[in-house]
N, C-alpha and C positions, 0 to 999 in steps of 0.2 A: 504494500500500500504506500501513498505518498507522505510526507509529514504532514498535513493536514489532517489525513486522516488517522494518521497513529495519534496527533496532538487528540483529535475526538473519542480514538477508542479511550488513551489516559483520563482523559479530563470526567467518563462516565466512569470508569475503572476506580479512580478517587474519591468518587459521590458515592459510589457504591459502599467503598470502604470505609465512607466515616460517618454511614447511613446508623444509625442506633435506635433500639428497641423502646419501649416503653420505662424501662430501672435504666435507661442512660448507658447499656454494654452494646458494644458493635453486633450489627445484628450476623456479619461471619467477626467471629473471635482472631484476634490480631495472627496466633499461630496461624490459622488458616488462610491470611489473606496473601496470596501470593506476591510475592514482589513482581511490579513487571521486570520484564527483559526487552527493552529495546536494542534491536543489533541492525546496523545498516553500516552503509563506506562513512569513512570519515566525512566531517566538516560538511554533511547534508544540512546540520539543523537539530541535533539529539539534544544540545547544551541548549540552544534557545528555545526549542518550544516550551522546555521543563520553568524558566524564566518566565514566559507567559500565560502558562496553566498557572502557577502560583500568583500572578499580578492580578489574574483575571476573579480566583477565585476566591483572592484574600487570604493567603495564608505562606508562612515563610518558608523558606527553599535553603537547606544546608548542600552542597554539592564538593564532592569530592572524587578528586583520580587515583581511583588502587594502586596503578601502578606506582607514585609516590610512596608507600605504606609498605612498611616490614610488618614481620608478624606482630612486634613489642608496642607500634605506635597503634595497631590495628585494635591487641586487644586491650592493650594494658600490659606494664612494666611489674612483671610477678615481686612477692616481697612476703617473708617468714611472722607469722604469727603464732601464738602460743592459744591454744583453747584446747579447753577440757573436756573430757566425754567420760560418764562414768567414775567419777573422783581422779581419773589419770590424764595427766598431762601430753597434749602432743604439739610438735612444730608441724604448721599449714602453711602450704602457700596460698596467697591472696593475690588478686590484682588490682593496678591504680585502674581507673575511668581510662576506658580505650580514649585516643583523642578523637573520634569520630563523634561517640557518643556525646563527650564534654562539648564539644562544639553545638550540639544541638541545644540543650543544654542552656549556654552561651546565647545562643540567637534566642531563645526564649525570655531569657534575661532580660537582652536588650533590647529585643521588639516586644515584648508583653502578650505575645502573640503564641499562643500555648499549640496550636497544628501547623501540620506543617509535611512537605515534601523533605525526605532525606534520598539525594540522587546521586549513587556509587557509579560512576563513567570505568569502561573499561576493566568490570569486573573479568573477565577472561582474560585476563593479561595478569592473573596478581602471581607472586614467586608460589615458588612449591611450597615452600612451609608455612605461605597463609593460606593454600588453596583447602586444606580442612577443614577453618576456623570460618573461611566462605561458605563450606556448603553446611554449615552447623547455622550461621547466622542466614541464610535462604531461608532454611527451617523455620529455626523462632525466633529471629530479630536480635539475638543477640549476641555481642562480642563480649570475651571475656567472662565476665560475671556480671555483665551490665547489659541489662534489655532499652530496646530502643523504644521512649517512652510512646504513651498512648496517644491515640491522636497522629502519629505522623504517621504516613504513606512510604514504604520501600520503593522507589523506581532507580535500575540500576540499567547500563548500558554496554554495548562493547559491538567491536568490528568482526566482520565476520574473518576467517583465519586468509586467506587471499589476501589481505590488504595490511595483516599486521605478522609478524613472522613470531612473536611474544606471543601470541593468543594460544591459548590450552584450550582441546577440544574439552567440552562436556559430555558427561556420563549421562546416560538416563535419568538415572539417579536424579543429578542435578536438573533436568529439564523436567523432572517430575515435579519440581517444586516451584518453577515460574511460568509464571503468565508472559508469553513469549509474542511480541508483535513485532515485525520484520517490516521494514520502510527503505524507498528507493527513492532517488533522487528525480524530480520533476517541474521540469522549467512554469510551465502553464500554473502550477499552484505558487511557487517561489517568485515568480515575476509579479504577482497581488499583494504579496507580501513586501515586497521591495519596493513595491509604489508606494506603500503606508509608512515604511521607515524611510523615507528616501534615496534610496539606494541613485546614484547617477545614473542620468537616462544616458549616457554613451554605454553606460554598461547594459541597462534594457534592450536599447533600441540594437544595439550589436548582440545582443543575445537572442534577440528577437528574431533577425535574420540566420542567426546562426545557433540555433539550440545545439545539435551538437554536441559544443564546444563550452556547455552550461557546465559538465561535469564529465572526466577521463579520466581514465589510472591507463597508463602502457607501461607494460614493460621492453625494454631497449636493452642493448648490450650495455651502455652506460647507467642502468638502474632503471628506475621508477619513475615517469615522468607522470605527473598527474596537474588537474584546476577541478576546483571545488567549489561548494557555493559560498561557503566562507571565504575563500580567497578571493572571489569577485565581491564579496561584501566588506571585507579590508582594504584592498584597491579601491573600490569607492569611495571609503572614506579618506585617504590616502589622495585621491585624484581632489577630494572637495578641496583640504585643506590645504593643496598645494595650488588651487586657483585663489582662494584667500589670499596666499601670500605670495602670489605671483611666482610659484615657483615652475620650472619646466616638468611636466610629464612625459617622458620618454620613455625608449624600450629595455632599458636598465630595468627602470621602475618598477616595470609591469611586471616585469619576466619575477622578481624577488617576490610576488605573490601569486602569478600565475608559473607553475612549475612546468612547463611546455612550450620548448621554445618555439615552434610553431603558432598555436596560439598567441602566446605573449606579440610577438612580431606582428599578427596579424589586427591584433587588437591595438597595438603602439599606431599602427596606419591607420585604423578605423578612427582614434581617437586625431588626429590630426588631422583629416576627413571633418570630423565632427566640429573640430572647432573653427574648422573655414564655416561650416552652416551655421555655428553658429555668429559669425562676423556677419556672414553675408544675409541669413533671415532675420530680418528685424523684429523679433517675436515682441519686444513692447508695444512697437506699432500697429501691431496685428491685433494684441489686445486692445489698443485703443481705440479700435473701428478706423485707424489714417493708414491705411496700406498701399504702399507704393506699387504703380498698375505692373512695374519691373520687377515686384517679389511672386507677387501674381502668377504673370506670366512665366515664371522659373520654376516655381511647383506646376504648372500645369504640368511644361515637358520634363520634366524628371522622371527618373526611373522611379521602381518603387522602392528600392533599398533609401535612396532619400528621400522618400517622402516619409518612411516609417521613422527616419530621425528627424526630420520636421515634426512629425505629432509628440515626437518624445520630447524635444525643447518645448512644444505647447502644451503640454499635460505636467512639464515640471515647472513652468511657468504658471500654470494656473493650479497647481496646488501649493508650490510658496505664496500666492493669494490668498490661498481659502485656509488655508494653515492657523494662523494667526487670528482671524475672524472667527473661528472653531474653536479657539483655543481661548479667546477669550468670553465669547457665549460661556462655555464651561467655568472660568472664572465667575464669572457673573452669578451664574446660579449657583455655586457653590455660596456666593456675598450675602448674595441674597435670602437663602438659610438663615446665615447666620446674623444680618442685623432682623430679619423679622423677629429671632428670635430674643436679640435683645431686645427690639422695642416693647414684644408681647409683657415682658419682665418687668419693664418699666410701667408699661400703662398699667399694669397688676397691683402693682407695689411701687414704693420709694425708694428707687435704687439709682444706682451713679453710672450712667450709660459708661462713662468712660473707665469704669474699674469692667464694666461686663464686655466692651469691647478689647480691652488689654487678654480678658479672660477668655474670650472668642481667638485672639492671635495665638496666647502661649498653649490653646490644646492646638491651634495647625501647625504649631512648633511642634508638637509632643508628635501629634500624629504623624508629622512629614520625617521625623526622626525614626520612629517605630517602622514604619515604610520603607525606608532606606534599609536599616539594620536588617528588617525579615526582609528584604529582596520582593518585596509584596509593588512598588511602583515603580511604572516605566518613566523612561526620560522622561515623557509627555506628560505625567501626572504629577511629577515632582518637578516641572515648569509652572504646573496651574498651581499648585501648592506655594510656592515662591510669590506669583502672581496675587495669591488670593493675599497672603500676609502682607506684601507690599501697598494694597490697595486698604486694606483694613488701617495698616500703618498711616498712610499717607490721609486719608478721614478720621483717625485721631486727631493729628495735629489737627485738622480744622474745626476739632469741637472744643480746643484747651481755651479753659475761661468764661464756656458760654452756659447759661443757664440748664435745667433739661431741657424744656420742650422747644430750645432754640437747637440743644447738641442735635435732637430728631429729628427736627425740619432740613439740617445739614447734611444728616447720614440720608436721606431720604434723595435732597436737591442731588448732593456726590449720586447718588444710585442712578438715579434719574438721568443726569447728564451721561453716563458713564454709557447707560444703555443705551441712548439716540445715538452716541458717537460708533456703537457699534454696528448700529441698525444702518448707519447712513456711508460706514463704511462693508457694510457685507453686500448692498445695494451696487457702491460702485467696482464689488468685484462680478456678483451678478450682470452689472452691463460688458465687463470684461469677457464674461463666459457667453453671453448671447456675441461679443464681435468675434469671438473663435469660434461659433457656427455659423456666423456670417462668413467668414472670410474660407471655411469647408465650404459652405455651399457655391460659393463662385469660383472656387478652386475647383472640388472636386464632385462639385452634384450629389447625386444619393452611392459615389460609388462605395467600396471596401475601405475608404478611406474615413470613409464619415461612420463607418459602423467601429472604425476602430475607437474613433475618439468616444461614440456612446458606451462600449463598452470599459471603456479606458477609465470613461469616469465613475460608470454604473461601479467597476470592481474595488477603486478607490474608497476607502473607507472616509478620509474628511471631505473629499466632491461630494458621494453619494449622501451625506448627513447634510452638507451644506444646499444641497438641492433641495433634498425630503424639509429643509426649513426655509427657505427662502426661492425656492423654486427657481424655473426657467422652461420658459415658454418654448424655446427651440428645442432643448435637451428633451422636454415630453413628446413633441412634434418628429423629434425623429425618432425616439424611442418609442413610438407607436408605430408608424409609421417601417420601418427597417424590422425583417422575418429573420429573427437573430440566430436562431439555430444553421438554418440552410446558407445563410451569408457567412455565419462565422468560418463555416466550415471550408466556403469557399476563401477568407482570404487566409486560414490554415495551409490548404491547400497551396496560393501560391507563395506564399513565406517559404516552404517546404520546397517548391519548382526552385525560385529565388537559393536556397542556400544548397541546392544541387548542383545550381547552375554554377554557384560560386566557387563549391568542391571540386570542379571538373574544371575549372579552371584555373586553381593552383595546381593540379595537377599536371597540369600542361607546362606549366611554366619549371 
């Protein structure tokens, strides 16, 4: 299956296991609950979805790599005690807190946050003399003399033995005791994904043409030469930062993340490619509705491998738009919680808005602390967390000195103003998104080009939220309009002719 769908089978897998009876016991007893085993190639996505399932569901995430781990750190550092049985005296050994377990532990501490995912990467790679002490804690959860407490979820990972030469097959035995979900790499799921954390559209739009090249292992007389999806998601960010700071991106670069020189080489050209279009398509203009009739006429006759990096400069262009606008909506209505519920306090009772406002910032302190520690928020939520305390901050100061129902009227006006500025800024990216189906439709009509951008945005997680709330008349108009299945299919189709055509032509060369 692909990581989407292994992220779906875990994410039911975990609701299952921390489902509980009527007296508050797991309704399967922790012995029973199998750890998963997820095994797929490296650097698909195992470490991030585990990241996500925890964000999504609330609940903190310890992760660790066995292979780091002797037997002594695993279970516990043994140590001589004296206890008695029967009036006679014997020496025992004991052991300290595996550090696995203490780290859970640890995150409990720190986040307040008592469930929790504990995720063991590359369990099939641990030494011989912890491979025992593994299939004992498969069993019951636990290292050493320490169980891994209640409430957390075993999910444990590893490669399959082709790609790692460390890997120790498993016995039955041990496959008798996990929940085994096996996941392959898949461009079509991973490219939706990419569009939500930003991943560079020279990296989409060249992946697009060329799937491929999404994911390789070969082996060569010179070793192992492979590109993975994590390596296209560290070049990306590696390409962002280096246009920040003006630095050059070249085929050195690439190659130190893409491990295939062929690749790297071909992607170093694509990306050089990319940045003439993007000198030469004037994508702000385009957003503005003043499009020059010479950018026009250049998308008409272009092949299609440029016109799929034209939509890619326009769908990263209009989602650093809509980004922001989304992101402060969310701000907002988290604000807005929280002074209603100050004012509810005050119109109640005699209370000091400004001590319950203080008291409103230091729990988004407590909480955005707890969030971090458990690994429970993404960048994007510990952005709006920043945002919310900032804005709560900055409405303090304008209530110091003023009576109550002058400090209300102020948190109210601040609210007030705060919302039109967003509402009059989500509008004029709304006009931006109707002039990028202006400028498709005199460009490219109803062809394959226009169903890329509906679907481009339809699969987009801040487009399609910022549409379902402020709409667009075009984007409905074509999206009714455009027979999604049998279209997609066909511009699948020739993306697929398109990176045929392209293979048979480095071939030649």
């Amino acid at each position: 299956m692909n990581i989407y769908e292994a992220k779906k089978q875990i994410s039911s897998a975990i609701q299952a296991y921390r489902t509980r009876d009527a007296y508050g016991r797991p309704v399967i007893p922790m012995h029973r609950q199998r750890p998963i085993f997820l095994i797929g190639a490296p650097g698909i996505g195992k470490t991030a979805i585990m990241e996500q399932i925890a964000q999504e569901m609330g609940i903190a995430l310890v992760s660790y790599s066995m292979t780091h781990h002797t037997r002594q750190s695993a279970l516990g550092l043994p140590f001589i005690v004296e206890k008695e049985y029967d009036g006679e005296k014997f020496r025992v050994s004991e052991y300290t807190m595996s550090e696995i377990i203490g780290a859970i532990y640890e995150k409990m501490e720190k986040s307040g946050v008592k469930e929790g995912i504990l995720f063991l990467d590359e369990i099939n790679c641990v030494s011989e003399t912890l491979a025992p002490a593994m299939l004992q804690f498969l069993q019951y959860k636990v290292f050493g003399q320490h169980r891994v407490p209640d409430g957390w979820i075993v999910v444990t990972a590893g490669n399959p033995p082709e790609y790692n030469q460390s890997v120790r097959e498993f016995d039955m035995v041990t496959w008798d005791r996990l929940k085994r979900i096996d996941v392959e790499a898949n461009y079509d799921v991973w490219h939706t994904w990419a569009m939500d954390q930003g991943v560079h559209p020279a990296v989409t739009s060249y992946l697009d043409i060329r799937k491929g090249d999404f994911y390789q292992v070969e082996s060569t007389v010179d070793g192992k030469t492979f590109v993975t999806p994590r390596g296209w998601v560290d070049l990306s960010d590696m390409i962002r930062l280096y246009e920040q700071l003006n630095l050059k991106v070249d085929e050195d670069l690439v190659g130190q993340y893409l491990q295939n020189a062929k690749i790297a080489k071909q992607f170093s050209h694509y990306y050089d490619l990319w940045q003439k279009y993007s000198s030469d398509y004037q994508v702000d203009q385009i957003l503005s509705g003043k499009v020059p009739e010479a950018i026009t006429q250049r998308a008409q006759a272009a092949k299609f491998d440029e016109r799929i990096s034209l939509i890619a400069l326009l769908m990263d262009a209009m989602l650093g738009e809509v980004k922001p606008v989304m992101s402060q909506r969310a701000m907002l209505e988290m604000v807005q919680k929280q002074l209603t519920n100050v004012r509810r306090i005050c119109m109640s009772r005699r209370a000091d808005p400004l001590q319950l406002m203080r008291n409103e910032i230091d729990s988004d302190r407590t909480k955005l602390k707890q969030g971090q520690m458990g690994g429970m928020l993404s960048q994007e939520q510990e952005g709006i967390y920043f945002q919310v305390i900032s804005y709560l901050e900055t409405c303090l100061s304008h209530m110091e000195g003023l009576e109550q129902q002058k400090m209300l009227d102020i948190m109210k006006a601040d609210f007030d103003a705060s919302t039109k500025a967003v509402k009059k800024q989500a509008q004029g990216v709304k006009k931006k998104m109707e002039n990028l189906f202006q400028f498709a439709e005199n460009t490219f009509g109803e062809g394959q080009e226009m169903l890329i951008i509906v679907t481009e945005l339809t699969a987009a997680e801040a487009t399609a939220r910022f549409i379902s709330q402020y709409g667009c008349d075009a984007y409905f108009r074509h999206n009714q309009s455009l027979l999604f299945y049998e279209r997609q299919l066909n511009v699948i189709q020739e993306i697929d002719k398109l990176e045929a055509s392209i293979d048979a032509e480095d071939s030649a060369q």
